[in-house]
C-alpha positions as CSV (number, residue, x, y, z in Angstrom):
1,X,123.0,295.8,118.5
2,X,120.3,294.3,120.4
3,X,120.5,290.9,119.5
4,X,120.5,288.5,121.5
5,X,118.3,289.3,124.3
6,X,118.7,285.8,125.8
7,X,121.7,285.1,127.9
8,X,124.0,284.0,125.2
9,X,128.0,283.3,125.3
10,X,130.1,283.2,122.1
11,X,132.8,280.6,121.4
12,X,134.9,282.7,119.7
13,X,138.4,280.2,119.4
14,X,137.7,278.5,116.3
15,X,139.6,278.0,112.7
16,X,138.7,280.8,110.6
17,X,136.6,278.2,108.3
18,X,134.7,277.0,110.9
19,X,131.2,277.4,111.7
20,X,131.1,279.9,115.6
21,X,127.4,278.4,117.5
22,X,126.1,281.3,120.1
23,X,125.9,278.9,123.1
24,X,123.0,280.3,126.1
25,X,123.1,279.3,129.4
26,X,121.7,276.1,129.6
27,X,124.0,274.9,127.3
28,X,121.8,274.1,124.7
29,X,123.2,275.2,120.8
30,X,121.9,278.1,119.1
31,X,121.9,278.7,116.1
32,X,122.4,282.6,115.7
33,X,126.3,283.7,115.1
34,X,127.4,287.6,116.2
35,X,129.9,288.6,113.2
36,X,131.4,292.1,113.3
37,X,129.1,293.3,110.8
38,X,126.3,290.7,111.1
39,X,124.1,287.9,112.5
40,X,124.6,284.8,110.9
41,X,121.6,282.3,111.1
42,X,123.7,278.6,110.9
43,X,120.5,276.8,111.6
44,X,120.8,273.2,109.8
45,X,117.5,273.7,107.3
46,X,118.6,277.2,106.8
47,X,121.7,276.7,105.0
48,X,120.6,272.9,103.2
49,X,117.4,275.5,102.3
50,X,119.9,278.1,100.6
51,X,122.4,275.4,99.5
52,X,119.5,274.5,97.3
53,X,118.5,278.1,96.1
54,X,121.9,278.4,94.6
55,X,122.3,275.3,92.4
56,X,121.7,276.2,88.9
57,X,119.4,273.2,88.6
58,X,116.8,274.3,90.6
59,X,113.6,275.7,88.6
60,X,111.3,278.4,89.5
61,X,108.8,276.8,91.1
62,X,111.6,274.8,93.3
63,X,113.2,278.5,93.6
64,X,110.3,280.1,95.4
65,X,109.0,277.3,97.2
66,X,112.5,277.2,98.8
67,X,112.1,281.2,99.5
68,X,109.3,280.6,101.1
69,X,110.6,277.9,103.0
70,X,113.5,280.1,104.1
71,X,111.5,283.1,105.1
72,X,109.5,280.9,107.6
73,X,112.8,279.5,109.3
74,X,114.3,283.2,109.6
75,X,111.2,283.7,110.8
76,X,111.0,281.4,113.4
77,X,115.1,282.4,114.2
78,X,114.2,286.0,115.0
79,X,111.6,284.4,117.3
80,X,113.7,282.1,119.3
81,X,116.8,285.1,119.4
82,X,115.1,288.2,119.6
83,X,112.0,287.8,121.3
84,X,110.8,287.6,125.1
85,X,108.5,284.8,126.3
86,X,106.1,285.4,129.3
87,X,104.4,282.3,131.9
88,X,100.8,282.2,130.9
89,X,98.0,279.9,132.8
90,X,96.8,276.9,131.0
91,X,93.5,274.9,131.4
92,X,94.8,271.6,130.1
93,X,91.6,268.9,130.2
94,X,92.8,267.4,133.0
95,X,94.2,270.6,135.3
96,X,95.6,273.6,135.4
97,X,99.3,274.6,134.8
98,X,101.7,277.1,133.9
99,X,102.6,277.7,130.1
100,X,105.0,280.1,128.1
101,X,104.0,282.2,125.0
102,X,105.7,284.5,123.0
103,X,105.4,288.4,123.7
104,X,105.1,290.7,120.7
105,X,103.8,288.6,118.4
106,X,101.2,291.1,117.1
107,X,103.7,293.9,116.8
108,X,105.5,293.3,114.4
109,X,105.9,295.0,111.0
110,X,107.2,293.2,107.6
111,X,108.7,295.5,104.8
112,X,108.3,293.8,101.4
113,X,111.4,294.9,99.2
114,X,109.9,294.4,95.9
115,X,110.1,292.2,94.0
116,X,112.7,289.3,94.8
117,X,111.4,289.8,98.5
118,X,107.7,288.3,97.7
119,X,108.3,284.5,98.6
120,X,110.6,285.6,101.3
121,X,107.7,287.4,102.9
122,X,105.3,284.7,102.4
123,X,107.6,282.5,104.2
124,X,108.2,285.3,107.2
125,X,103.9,285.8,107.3
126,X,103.8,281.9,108.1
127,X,106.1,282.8,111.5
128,X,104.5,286.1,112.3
129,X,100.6,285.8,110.4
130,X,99.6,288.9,112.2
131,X,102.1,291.1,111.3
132,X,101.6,294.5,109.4
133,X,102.8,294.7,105.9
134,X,104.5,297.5,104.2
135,X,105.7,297.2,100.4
136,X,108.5,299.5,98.7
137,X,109.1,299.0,95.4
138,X,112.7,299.5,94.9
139,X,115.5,299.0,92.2
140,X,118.9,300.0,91.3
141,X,119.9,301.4,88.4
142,X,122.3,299.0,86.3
143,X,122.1,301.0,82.9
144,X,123.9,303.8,85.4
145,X,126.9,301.3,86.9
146,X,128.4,301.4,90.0
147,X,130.2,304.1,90.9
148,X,133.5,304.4,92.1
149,X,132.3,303.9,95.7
150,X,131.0,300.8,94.9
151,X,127.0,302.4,94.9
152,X,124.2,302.5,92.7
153,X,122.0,304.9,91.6
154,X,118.3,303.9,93.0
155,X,114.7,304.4,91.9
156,X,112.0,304.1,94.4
157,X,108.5,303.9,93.1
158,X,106.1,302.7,95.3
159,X,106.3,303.4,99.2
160,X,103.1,302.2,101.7
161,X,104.2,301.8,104.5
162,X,101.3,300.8,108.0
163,X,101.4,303.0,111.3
164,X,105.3,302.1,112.7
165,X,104.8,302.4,116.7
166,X,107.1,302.2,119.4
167,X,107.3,298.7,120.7
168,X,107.4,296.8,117.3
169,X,110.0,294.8,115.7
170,X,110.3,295.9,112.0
171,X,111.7,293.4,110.1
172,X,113.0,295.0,106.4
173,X,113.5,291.9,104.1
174,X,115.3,291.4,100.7
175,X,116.6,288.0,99.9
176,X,120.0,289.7,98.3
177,X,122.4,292.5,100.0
178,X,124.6,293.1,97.5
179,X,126.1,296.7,97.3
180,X,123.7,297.8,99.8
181,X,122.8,300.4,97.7
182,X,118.7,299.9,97.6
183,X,118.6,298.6,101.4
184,X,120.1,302.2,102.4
185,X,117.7,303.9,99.9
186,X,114.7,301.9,101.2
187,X,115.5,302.4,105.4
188,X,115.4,306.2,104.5
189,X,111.9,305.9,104.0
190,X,111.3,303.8,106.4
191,X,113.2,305.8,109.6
192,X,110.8,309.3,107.5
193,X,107.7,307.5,108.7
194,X,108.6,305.7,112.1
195,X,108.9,307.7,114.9
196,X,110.0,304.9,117.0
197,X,110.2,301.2,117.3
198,X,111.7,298.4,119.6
199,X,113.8,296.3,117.2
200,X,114.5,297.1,113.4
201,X,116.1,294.1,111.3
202,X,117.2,293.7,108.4
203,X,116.8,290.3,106.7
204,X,118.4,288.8,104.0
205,X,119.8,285.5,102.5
206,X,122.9,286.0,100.8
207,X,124.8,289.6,101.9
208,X,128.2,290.8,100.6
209,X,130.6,292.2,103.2
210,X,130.6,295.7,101.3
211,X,126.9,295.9,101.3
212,X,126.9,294.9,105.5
213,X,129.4,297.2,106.3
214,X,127.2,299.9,104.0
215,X,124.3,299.6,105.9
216,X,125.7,298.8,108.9
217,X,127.4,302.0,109.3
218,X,124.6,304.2,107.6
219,X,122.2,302.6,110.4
220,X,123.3,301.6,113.5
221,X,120.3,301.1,115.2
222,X,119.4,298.3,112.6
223,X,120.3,294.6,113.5
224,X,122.1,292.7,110.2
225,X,120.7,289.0,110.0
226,X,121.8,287.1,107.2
227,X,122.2,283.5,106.2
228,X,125.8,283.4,104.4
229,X,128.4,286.4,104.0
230,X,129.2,285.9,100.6
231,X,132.8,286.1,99.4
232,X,132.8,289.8,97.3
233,X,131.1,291.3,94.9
234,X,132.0,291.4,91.2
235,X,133.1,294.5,88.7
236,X,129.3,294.8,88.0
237,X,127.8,294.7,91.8
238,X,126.7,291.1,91.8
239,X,127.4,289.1,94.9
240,X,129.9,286.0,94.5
241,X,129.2,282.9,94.8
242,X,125.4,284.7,95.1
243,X,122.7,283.1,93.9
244,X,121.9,284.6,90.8
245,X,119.2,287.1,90.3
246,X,116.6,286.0,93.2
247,X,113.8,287.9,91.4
248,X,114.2,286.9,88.0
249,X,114.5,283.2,89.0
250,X,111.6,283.2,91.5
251,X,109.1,285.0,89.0
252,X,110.9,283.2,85.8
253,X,111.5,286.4,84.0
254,X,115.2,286.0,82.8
């Protein structure tokens, strides 16, 4: 793993239920967790954000608005964690001093997992708006079932992918990691076409442990970031407590 880059510690004595805040030097709270298998993004909007994705009440145009809302502050988490800041010179209108920017910003590459993934990557493009854009349409096959190793068959049928280049961060986002089934499918294609890269992530809002433990082991270059590890996943793959369908309820199609 190569998150955190940033001198982090971890408070790892804590009751099991508890919420564990990676803590950098200065002292100030962060608000990225390392879990075996995962990041865990705890910041305060992020989980009042998904809190009010899963309630039944909320209606599609809530729904998205709220994906959006949570790609933008995942987006602004895998700035603050992952990314390196540099002192810059500043021309203020009264003198000169010394500012910090971000490094990187234009190198960065976002992977739309079709469909449920569209408002999460319009919230993502509001963190990173110069970033290169790749789409693969992706889907398991539920007709099929899930086997008895707890996968899916999956269809891809749309790859187009931009240039991957060493030195970008490649962030792969679905809102759902369920079996992990279609994310393994979909960094196949991805690792055929990049011959190199600085950071690869994969983003979602609501993962299953079987589906992080999947994809963590098939790929262990790729960094996990999630918002909530879910507690299982039921006979028919869906995760528990989950969310419902993500892409049925963003583009009211159910």
């Amino acid at each position: 793993m190569k998150l955190p880059h940033r001198s982090w510690s971890i408070y790892t004595e804590r009751p099991a239920s508890s919420i564990l805040y990676v803590q950098p030097a200065d002292g100030l709270s962060m608000t990225i967790d390392d879990r075996d298998d995962a990041y865990l993004i705890t910041h305060a909007l992020a989980k009042d954000t998904l809190s009010r994705l899963r309630a039944v009440e909320t209606e599609q145009v809530a729904f998205r608005k709220g994906l959006v809302k949570l790609g933008r502050i995942c987006g602004y988490e895998i700035i603050d964690g992952a990314m390196e800041t540099e002192y810059v010179p500043v021309e203020t209108p009264l003198q000169e001093t010394t500012g910090e920017r971000v490094k990187g910003l234009d190198d960065v590459v976002i992977i739309n997992v079709l469909r449920a993934a569209t408002p999460f990557v319009e919230g993502l493009l509001k963190a990173f708006p110069r970033a290169k854009q790749g789409v693969i349409s992706a889907g398991r096959d539920e007709e099929a079932g899930m086997n008895a190793d707890g996968e899916f068959p999956i269809t891809i049928d749309y790859v187009k992918l931009p240039e991957i280049r060493a030195g970008d961060t490649v962030i792969v986002a679905d809102p759902m990691l369920a079996t992990g089934s279609t994310m393994c499918a979909v960094l196949e294609h991805i690792l055929v076409e990049a011959d190199d890269y600085e950071n690869l992530f994969v983003l979602s809002a609501v993962s299953a442990p079987e589906g992080l433990v999947r994809v963590g082991e098939a790929f262990e270059d790729a960094d996990l970031l999630t918002v909530a590890i879910d507690d299982e996943l039921d006979d028919d793959g869906f995760i528990v407590p989950g969310l419902g369908d993500a892409g049925d309820r963003a583009f009211r199609t159910a």
